[in-house]
C-alpha positions in Angstrom: 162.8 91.4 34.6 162.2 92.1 38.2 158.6 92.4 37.9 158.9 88.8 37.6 160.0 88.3 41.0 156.4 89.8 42.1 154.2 87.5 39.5 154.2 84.1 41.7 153.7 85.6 45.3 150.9 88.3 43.8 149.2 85.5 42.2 149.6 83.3 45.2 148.2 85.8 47.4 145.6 86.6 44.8 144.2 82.9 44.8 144.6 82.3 48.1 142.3 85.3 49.0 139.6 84.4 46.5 140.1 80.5 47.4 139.7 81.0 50.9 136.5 83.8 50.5 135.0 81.2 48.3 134.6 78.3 50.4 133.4 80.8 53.2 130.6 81.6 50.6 129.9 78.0 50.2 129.3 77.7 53.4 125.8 79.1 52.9 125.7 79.2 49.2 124.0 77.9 46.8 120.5 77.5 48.9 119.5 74.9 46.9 120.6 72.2 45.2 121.7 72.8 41.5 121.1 70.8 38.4 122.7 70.2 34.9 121.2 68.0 32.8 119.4 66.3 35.2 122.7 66.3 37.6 122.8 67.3 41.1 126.3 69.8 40.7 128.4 68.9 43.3 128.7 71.0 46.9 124.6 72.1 45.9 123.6 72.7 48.0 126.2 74.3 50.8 127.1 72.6 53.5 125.3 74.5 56.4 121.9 74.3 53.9 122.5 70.7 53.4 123.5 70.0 56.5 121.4 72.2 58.3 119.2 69.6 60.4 122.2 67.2 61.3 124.1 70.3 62.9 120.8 71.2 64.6 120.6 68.2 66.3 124.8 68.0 67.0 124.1 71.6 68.8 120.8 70.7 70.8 122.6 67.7 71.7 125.9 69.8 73.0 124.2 72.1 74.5 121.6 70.0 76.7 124.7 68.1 77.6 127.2 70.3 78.3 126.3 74.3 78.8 122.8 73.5 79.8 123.0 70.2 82.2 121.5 70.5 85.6 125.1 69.9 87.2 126.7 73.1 85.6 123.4 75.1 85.8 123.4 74.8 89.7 126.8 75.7 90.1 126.3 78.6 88.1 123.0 79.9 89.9 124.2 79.1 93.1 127.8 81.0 92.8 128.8 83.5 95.2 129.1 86.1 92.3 124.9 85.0 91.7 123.8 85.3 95.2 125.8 88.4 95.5 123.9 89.9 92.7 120.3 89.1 94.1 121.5 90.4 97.5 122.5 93.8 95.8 119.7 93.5 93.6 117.2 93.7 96.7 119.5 96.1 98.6 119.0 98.8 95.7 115.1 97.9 95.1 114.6 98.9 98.9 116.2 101.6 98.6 114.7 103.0 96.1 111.6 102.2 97.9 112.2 104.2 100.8 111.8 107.4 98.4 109.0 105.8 97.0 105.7 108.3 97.2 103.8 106.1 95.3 100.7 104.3 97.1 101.0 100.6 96.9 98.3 100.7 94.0 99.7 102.9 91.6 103.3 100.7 92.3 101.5 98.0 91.6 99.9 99.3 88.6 103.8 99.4 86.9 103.6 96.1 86.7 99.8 94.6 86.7 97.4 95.8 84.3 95.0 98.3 86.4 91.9 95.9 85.6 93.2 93.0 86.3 94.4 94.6 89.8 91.2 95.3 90.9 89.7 92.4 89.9 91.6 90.6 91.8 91.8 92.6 95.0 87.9 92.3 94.8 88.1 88.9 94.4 90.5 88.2 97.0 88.5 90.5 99.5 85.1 88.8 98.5 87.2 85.4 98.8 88.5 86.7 102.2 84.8 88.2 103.4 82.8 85.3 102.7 85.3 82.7 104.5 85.5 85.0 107.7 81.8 85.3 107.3 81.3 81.4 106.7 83.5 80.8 110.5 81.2 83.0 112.0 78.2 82.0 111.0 79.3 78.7 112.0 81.1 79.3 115.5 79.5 79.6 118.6 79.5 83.2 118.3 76.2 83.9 119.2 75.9 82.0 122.4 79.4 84.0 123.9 77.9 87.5 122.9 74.9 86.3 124.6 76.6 85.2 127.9 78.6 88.2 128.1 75.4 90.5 127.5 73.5 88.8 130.5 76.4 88.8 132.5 77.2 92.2 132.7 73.3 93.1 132.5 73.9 90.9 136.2 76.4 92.7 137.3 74.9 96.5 136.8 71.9 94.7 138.5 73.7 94.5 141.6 75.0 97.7 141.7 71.9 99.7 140.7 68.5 100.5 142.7 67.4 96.8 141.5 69.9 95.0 144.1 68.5 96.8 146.9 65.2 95.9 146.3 66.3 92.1 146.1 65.4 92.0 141.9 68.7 90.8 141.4 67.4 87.2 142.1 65.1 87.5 140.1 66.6 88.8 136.9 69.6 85.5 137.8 66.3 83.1 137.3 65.4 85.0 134.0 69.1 85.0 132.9 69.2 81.6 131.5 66.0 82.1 129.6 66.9 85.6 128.1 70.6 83.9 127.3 69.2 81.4 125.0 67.0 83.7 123.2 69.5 86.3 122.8 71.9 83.3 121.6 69.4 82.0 119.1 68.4 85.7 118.0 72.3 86.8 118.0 72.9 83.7 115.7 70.5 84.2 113.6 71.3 87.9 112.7 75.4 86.7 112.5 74.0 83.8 110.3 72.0 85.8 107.8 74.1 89.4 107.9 77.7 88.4 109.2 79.1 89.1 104.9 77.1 92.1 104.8 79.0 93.2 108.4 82.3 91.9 107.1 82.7 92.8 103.6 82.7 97.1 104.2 85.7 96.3 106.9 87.3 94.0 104.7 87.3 96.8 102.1 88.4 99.4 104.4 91.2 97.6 105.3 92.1 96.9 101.4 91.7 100.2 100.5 94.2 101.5 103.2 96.6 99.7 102.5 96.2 100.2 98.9 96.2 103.9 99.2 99.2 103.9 101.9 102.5 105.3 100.3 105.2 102.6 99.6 107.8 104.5 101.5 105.5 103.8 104.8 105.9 100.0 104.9 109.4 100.4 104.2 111.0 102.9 106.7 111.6 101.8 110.1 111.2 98.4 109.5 115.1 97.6 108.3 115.1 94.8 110.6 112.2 93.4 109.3 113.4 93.6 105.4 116.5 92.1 106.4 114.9 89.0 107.5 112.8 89.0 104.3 115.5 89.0 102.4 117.4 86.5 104.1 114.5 84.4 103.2 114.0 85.5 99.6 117.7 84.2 99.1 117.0 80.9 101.3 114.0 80.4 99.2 116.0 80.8 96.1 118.8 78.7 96.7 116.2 75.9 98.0 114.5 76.3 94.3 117.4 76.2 92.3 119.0 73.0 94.7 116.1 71.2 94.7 113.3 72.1 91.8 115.7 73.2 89.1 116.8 69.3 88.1 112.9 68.8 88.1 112.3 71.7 85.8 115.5 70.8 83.6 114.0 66.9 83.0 110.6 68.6 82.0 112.1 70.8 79.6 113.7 69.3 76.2 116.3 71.6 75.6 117.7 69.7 72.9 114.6 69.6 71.5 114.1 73.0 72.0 117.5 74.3 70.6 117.2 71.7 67.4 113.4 73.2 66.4 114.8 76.6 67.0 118.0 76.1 64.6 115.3 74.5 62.0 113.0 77.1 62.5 116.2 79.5 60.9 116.0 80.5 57.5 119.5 80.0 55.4 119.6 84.0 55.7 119.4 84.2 59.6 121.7 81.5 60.0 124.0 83.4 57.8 123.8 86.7 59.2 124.0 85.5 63.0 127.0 83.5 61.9 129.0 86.3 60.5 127.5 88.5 63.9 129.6 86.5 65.8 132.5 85.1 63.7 133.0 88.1 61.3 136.5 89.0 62.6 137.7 85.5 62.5 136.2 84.6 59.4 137.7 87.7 58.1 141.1 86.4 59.3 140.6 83.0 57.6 140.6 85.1 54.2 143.1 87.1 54.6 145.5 84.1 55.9 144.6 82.6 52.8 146.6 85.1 50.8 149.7 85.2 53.1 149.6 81.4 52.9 149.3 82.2 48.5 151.9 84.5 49.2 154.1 82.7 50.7 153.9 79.7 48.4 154.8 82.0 45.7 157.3 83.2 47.2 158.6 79.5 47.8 158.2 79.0 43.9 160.8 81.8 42.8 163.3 78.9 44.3 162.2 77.0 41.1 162.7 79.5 38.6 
């Protein structure tokens, strides 16, 4: 009959399908190893559960070596496509900025917690305060506010009613005198007050700049920007040349990659599997039943 034409390359097909679907399962499956009467059954458990720590390591080690080596990560950062992508990256962030109402605080607060802004603002102006304060308190301050107050009291000497009565020789004898004390008393104030008379400016100046709109700092000043970003692009290409192959040695990616894999249960390892090899697996199955197909085709030359 002619039916019996059909029989071999249907059945072909048929097992090759199944066959091929099969092994795919067994990939993954069983989880664990199974036992009858005491006997490990063979291929428990599958291969990729069996094998799962020996292809961990046979990935870590590719990877470290060939996709994530200092050599090929250099070239990659340091491509013209990559620097062109951090030049237009900054081109569109100023832009933006120039429309930018914001004050620099509540920019700032997009991306550091509100708290933890201030608290270092205050500590960077109490920082900046008591260093200024510390210089003064330790310069010669004193004894130049002191010299510059007796010599102009001199000069309005000369010029006032106390020249012409000849005073003005007697107030240059005193001047040395009334210097040192105002020096000393001068030093003394800058000594014990000069963070009390710094730290309200300091804030002042914070605070400004704080509340000043992002926009401000931004229009006008194209020539400026440019340069910054000419050195925000030298800076990263001197990183990536000459600290990424330190970074890279101080980071086991093997490592890294291998404890990852491990980390995977049999069910993630499946599912990201098929994620990315679902078409082709897909294609391994049904090849399987044109290859049956074909073979039972080839066996109607026997009958």
């Amino acid at each position: 009959m002619w039916y019996n034409y059909l029989i071999p390359p249907v059945v072909g097909a048929i097992i090759g399908y199944f066959t091929n679907e099969l092994a795919i399962k067994m990939l993954f499956r069983p989880k664990t190893p199974k036992y009858i009467f005491g006997m490990r059954v063979p291929f428990t458990p599958g291969i990729i559960p069996k094998e799962k720590s020996r292809i961990a390591t046979a990935i870590g080690e590719t990877i470290s070596k060939n996709l994530m080596d200092k050599d090929t990560m250099t070239k990659s950062l340091l491509s013209e496509e990559m620097i062109l992508k951090l030049s237009n990256a900054i081109d569109t962030f100023v832009n933006t900025q120039k429309e930018n109402s914001e004050d620099v605080r509540t920019f700032l607060s997009h991306y550091i917690n509100l708290e933890d802004m201030d608290k270092m603002v205050t500590e960077a102006s109490d920082k900046f305060s008591q260093n200024i304060s510390t210089k003064i308190a330790n310069s010669n301050l004193g004894e130049e506010i002191s010299t510059k107050v007796v010599e102009y009291a001199m000069e309005q000497s000369k010029n006032s009613l106390l020249g012409l009565f000849g005073t003005d020789k007697i107030i240059q004898l005193l001047s040395k005198p009334t210097e040192r004390i105002l020096s000393k008393h001068i030093g003394n104030i800058l000594s014990n007050n000069a963070k009390e008379i710094i730290s309200p400016m300091v804030d002042g100046q914070v605070n400004s700049f704080l509340e000043t709109p992002v926009c401000d700092f931004i229009q006008g000043r194209e020539e400026r920007i440019e340069k910054i970003k000419t050195m925000i692009l030298d800076a990263y290409k001197n990183i990536i040349s000459n600290q990424l192959p330190r970074i890279l040695e101080s980071i086991d990616i093997k490592k890294i990659v291998e404890d990852r894999i491990n980390e995977m249960k049999i069910e993630e390892t499946e599912q990201l599997t098929y994620g990315v090899v679902s078409n082709e697996l897909r294609a391994i199955v049904l090849l399987g039943a044109l290859l049956g197909g074909i073979i039972g085709l080839a066996n109607l030359a026997f009958i």
